[in-house]
C-alpha positions in Angstrom: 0.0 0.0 0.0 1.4 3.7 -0.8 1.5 6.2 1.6 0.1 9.7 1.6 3.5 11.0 1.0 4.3 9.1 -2.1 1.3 9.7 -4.0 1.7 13.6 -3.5 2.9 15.7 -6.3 4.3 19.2 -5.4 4.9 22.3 -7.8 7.3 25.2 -6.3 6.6 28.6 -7.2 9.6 30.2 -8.9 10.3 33.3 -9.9 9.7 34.1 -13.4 6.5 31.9 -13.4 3.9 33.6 -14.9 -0.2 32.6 -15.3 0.3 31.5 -18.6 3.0 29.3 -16.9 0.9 27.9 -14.3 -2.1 27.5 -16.6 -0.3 25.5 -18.9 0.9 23.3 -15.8 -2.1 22.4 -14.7 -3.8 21.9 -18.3 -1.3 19.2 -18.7 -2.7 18.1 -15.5 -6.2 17.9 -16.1 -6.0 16.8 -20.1 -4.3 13.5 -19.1 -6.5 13.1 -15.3 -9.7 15.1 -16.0 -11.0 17.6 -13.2 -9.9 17.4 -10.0 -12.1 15.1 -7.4 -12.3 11.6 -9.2 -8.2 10.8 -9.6 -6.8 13.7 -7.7 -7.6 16.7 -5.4 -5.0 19.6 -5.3 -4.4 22.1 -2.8 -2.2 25.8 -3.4 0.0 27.1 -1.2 2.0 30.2 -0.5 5.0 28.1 -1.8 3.8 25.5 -3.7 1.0 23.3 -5.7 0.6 20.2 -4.4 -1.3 17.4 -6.2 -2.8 14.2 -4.5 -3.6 11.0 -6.3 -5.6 8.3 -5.7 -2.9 5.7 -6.7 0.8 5.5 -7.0 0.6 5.1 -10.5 -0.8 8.5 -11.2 1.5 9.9 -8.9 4.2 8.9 -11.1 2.7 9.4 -14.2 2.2 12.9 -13.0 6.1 13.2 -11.9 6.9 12.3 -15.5 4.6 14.2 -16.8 5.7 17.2 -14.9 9.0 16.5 -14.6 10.7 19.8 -15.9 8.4 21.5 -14.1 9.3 20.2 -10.6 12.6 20.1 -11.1 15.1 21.7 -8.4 17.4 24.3 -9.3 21.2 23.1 -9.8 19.1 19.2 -10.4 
């Protein structure tokens, strides 16, 4: 069984992000798991969008899928 942790998905804010940055993130999002509430719920924060799945499987599909995106400075 996964844990809460591993099926979480988080998006730093950055400088130089703009909306039509963040609106593109999350279209990718929702194209490939539809709206949020069946697969995955989301939650933003001063620092960071985070993105819960139901299974493991979208949780890494979504780290793939995202994967420049989250990516750490200097990484």
């Amino acid at each position: 069984m996964s844990t809460f942790e591993e099926r979480r998905v988080t998006v730093p804010w950055h400088r130089g992000q703009n909306e039509f940055w963040w609106n593109e993130t999350c279209a990718m999002v929702i194209e490939t798991f539809g709206l949020p509430g069946d697969r995955f719920r989301y939650s933003p924060g001063v620092e960071k969008m985070e993105f819960y799945f139901n299974t493991l499987e979208d949780a890494f599909l979504c780290k793939i899928l995202l994967s420049d995106r989250i990516a750490k400075d200097g990484n």
